[in-house]
Backbone as a chain_set.jsonl record, in Angstrom:
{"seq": "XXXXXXXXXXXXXXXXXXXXXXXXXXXXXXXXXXXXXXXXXXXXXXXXXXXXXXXXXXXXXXXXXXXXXXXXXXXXXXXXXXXXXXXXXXXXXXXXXXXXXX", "coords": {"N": [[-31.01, -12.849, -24.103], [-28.663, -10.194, -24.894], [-26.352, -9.658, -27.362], [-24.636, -7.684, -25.969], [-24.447, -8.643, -23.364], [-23.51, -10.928, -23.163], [-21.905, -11.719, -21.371], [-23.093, -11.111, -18.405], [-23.418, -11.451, -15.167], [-21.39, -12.963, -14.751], [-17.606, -13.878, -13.591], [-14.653, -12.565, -14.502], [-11.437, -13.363, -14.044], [-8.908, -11.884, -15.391], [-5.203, -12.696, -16.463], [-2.192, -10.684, -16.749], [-3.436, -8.646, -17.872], [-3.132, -6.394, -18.355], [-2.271, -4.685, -20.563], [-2.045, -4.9, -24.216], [-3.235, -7.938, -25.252], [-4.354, -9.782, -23.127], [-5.664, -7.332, -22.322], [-6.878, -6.439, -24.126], [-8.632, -8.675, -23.926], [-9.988, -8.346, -21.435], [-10.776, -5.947, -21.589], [-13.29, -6.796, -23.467], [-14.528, -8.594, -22.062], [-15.357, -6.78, -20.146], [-17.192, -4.732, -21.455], [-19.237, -6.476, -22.717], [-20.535, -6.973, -20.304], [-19.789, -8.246, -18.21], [-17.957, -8.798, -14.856], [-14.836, -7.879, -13.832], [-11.98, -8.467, -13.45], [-8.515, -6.934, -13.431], [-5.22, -8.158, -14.052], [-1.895, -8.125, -13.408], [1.717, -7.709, -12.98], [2.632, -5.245, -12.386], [1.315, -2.374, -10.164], [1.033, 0.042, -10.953], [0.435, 0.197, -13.782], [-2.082, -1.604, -14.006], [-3.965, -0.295, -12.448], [-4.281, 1.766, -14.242], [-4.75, 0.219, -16.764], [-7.457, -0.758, -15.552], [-8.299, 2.134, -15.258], [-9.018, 2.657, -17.752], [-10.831, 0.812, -18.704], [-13.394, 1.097, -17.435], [-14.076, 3.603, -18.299], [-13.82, 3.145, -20.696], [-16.281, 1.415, -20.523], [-18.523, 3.478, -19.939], [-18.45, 5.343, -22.302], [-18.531, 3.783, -24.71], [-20.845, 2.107, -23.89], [-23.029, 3.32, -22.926], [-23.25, 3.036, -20.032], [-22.953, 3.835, -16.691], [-21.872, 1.717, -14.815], [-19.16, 0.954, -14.309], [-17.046, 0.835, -12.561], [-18.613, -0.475, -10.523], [-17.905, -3.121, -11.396], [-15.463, -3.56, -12.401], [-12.001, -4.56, -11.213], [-8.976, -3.866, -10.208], [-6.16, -5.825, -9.332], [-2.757, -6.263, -8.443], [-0.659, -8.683, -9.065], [1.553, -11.387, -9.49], [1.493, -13.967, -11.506], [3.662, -16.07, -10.966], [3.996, -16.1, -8.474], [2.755, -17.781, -5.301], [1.506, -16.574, -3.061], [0.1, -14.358, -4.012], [-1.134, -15.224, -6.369], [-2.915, -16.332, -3.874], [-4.03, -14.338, -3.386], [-4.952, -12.916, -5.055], [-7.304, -14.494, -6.144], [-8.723, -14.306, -3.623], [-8.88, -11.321, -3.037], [-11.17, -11.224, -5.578], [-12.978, -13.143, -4.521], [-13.955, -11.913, -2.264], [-14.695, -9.22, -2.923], [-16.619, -9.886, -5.556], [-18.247, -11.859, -5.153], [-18.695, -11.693, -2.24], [-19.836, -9.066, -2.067], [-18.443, -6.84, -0.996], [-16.099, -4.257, 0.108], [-13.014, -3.831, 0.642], [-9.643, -3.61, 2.327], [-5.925, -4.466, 2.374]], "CA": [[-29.692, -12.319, -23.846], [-27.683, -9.676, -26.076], [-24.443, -9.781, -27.341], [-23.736, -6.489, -24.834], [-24.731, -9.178, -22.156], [-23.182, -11.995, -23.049], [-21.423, -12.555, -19.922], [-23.884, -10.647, -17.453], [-23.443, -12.831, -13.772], [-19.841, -13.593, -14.668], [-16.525, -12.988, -12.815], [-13.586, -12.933, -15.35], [-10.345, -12.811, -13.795], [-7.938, -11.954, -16.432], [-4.33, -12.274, -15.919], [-1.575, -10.096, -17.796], [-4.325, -7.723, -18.51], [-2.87, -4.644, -18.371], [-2.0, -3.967, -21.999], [-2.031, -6.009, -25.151], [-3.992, -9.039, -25.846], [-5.035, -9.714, -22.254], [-5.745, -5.744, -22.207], [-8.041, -6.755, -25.155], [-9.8, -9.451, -23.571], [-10.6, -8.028, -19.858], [-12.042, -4.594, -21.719], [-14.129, -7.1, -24.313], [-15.546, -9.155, -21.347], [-16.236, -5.706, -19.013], [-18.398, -4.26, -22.481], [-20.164, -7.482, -22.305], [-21.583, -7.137, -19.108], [-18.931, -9.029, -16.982], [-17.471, -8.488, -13.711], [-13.812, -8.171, -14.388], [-10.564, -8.38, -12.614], [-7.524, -6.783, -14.054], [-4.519, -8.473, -12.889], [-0.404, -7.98, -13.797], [2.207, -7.267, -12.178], [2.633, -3.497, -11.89], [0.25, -2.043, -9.748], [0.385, 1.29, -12.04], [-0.598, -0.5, -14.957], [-3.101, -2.632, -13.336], [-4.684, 1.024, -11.972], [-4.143, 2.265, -15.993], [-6.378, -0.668, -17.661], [-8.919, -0.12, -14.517], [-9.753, 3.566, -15.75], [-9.588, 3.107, -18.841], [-11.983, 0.257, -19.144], [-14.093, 1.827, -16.482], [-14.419, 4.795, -19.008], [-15.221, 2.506, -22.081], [-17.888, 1.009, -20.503], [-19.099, 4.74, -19.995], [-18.908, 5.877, -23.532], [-19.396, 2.856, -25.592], [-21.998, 1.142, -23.281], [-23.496, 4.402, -21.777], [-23.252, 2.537, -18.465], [-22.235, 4.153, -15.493], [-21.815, 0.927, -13.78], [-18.266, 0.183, -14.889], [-16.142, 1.249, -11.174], [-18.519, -1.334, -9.89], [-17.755, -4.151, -12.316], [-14.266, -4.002, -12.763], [-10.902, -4.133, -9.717], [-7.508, -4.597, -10.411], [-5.473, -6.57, -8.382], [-1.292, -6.568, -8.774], [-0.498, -10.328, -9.225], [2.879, -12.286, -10.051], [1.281, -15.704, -10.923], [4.514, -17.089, -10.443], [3.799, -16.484, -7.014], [1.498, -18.467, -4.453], [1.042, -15.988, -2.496], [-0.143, -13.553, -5.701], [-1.945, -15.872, -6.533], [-4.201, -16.692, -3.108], [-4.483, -12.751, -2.921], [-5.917, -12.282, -6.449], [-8.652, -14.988, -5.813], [-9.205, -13.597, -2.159], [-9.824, -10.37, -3.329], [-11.75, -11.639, -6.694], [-14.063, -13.616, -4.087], [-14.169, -10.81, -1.62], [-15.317, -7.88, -4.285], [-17.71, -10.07, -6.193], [-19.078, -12.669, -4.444], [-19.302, -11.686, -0.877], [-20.319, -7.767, -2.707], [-17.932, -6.072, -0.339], [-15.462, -3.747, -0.368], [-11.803, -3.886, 1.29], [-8.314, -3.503, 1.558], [-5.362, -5.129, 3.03]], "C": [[-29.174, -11.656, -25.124], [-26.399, -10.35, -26.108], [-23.495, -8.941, -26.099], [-24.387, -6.841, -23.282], [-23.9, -10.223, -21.653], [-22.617, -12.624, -21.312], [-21.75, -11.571, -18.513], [-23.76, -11.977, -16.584], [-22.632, -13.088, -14.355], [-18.842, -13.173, -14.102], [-15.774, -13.383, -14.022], [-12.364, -12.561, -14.917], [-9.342, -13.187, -14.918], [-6.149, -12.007, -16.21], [-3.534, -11.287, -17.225], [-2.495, -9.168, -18.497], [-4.545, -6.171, -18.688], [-2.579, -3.907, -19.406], [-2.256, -5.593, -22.935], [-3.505, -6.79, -25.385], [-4.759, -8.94, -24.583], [-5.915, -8.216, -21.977], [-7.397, -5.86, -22.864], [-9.308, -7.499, -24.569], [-10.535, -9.266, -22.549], [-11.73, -6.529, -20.816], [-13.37, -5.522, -22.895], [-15.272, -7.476, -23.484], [-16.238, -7.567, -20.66], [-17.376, -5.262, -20.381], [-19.28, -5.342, -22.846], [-20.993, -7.871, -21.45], [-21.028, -7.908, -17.775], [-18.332, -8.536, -16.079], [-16.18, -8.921, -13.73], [-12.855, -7.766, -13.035], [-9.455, -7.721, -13.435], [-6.544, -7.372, -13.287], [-3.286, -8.365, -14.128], [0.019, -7.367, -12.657], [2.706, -6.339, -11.723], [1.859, -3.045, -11.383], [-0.178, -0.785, -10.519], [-0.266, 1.211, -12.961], [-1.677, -0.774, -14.476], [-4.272, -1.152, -13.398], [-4.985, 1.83, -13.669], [-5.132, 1.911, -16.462], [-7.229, -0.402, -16.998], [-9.732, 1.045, -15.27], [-10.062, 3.15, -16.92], [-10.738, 2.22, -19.422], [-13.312, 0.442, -19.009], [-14.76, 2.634, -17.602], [-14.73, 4.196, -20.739], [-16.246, 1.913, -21.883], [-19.013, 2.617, -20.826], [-19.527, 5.125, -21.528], [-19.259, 4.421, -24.489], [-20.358, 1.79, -25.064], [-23.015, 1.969, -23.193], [-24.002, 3.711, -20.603], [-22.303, 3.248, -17.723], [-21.75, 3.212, -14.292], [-20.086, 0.062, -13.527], [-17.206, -0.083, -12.895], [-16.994, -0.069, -10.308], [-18.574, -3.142, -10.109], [-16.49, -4.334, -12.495], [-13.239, -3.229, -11.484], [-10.209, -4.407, -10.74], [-6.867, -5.251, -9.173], [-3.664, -6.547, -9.275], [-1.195, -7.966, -8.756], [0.75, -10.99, -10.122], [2.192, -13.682, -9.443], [2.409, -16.432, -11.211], [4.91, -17.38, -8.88], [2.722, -17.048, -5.99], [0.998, -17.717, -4.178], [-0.011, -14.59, -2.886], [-0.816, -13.91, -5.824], [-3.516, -15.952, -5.639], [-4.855, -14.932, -2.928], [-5.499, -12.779, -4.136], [-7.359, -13.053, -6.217], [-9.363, -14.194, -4.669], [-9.812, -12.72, -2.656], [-10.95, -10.578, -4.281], [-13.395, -11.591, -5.411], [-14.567, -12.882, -2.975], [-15.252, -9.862, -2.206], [-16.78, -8.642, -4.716], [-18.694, -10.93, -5.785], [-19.97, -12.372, -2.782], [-19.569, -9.556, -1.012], [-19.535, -6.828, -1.156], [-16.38, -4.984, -0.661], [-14.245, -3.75, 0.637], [-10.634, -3.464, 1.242], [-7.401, -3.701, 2.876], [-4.331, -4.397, 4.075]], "O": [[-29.17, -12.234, -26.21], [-25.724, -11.11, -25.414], [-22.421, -9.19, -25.552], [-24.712, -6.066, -22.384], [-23.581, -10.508, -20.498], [-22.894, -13.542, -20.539], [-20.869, -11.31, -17.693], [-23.906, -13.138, -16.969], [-23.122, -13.996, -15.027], [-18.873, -11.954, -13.931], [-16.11, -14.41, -14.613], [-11.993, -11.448, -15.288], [-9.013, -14.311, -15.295], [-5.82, -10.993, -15.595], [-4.025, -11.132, -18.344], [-2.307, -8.931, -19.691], [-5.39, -5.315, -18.948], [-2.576, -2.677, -19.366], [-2.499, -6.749, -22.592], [-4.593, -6.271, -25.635], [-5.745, -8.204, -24.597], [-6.929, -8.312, -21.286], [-8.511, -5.569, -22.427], [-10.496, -7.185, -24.634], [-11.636, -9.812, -22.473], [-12.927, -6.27, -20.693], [-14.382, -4.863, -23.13], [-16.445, -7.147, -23.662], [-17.442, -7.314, -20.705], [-18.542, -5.571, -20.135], [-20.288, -4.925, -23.417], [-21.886, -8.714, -21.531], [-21.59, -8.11, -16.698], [-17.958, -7.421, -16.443], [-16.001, -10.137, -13.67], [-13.018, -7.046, -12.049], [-9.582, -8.197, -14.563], [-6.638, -7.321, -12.061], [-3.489, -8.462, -15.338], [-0.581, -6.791, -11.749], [3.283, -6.417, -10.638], [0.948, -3.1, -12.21], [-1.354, -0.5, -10.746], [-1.303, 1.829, -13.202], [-2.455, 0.174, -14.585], [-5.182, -1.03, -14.218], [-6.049, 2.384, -13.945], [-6.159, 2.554, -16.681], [-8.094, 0.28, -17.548], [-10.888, 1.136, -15.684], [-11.235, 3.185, -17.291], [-11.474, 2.596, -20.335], [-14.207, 0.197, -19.818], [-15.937, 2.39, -17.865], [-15.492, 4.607, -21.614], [-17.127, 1.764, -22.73], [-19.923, 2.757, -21.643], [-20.697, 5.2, -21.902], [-20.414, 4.227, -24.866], [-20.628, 0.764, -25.688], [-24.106, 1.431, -23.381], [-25.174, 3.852, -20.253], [-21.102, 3.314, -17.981], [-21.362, 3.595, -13.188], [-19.838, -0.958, -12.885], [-16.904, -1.152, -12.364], [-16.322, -0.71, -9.5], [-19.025, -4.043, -9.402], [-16.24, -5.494, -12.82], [-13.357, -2.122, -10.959], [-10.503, -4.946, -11.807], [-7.292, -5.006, -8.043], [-3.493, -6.782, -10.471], [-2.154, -8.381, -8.106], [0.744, -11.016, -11.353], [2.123, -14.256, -8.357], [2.211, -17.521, -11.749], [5.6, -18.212, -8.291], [1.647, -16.456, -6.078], [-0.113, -17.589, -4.693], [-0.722, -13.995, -2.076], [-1.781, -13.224, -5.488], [-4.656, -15.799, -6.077], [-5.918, -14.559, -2.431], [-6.719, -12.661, -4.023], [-8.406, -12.413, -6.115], [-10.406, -13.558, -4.816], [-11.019, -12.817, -2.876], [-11.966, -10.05, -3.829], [-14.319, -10.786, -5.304], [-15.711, -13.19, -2.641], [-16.45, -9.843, -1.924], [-17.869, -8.195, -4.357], [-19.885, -10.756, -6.043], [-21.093, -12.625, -2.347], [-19.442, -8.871, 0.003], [-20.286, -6.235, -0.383], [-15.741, -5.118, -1.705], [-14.699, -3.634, 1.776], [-10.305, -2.887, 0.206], [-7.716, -3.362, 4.017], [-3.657, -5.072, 4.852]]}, "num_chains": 1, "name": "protein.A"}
């Protein structure tokens, strides 16, 4: 295993990962090889971090595989219902390798 594997076969759902720190840590895991979630609660943002991580896997990986490694999901985890969605989809997308929408 590399370092630009480390977390190859992983899901990482990140929350608050639309800027900042979390921002930091969802684009570290996707250039690692992980299967990432973006999640906050703006859906614009959310759609924001998406490309742009999308597009650093591209140039600093040269992987084209990023669109099918990393979703966003909108998510207020102060809500349940936020909550059972973000898993849902999570385990939707990566586990059961499908594609959807509500």
């Amino acid at each position: 295993m590399t370092y630009a594997d480390r977390f190859k076969e992983r899901v990482c759902i990140v929350t608050g990962s639309s800027a900042g720190i979390g921002f930091a840590i969802a684009k570290r895991f996707a250039l690692e090889g992980g299967k990432v979630v973006i999640s906050s609660r703006k859906e614009d943002k959310v759609n924001e971090a998406v490309l742009e991580i999308i597009q650093a896997i591209k140039t600093e990986c040269n992987d084209n595989s990023g669109a099918s490694r990393v979703i966003g999901v909108a998510c207020h985890v102060g809500k349940a219902t936020d909550r059972e969605n973000l898993v849902k989809k999570t385990v939707v997308r990566f586990y059961l390798n499908m594609e959807f929408s509500f």
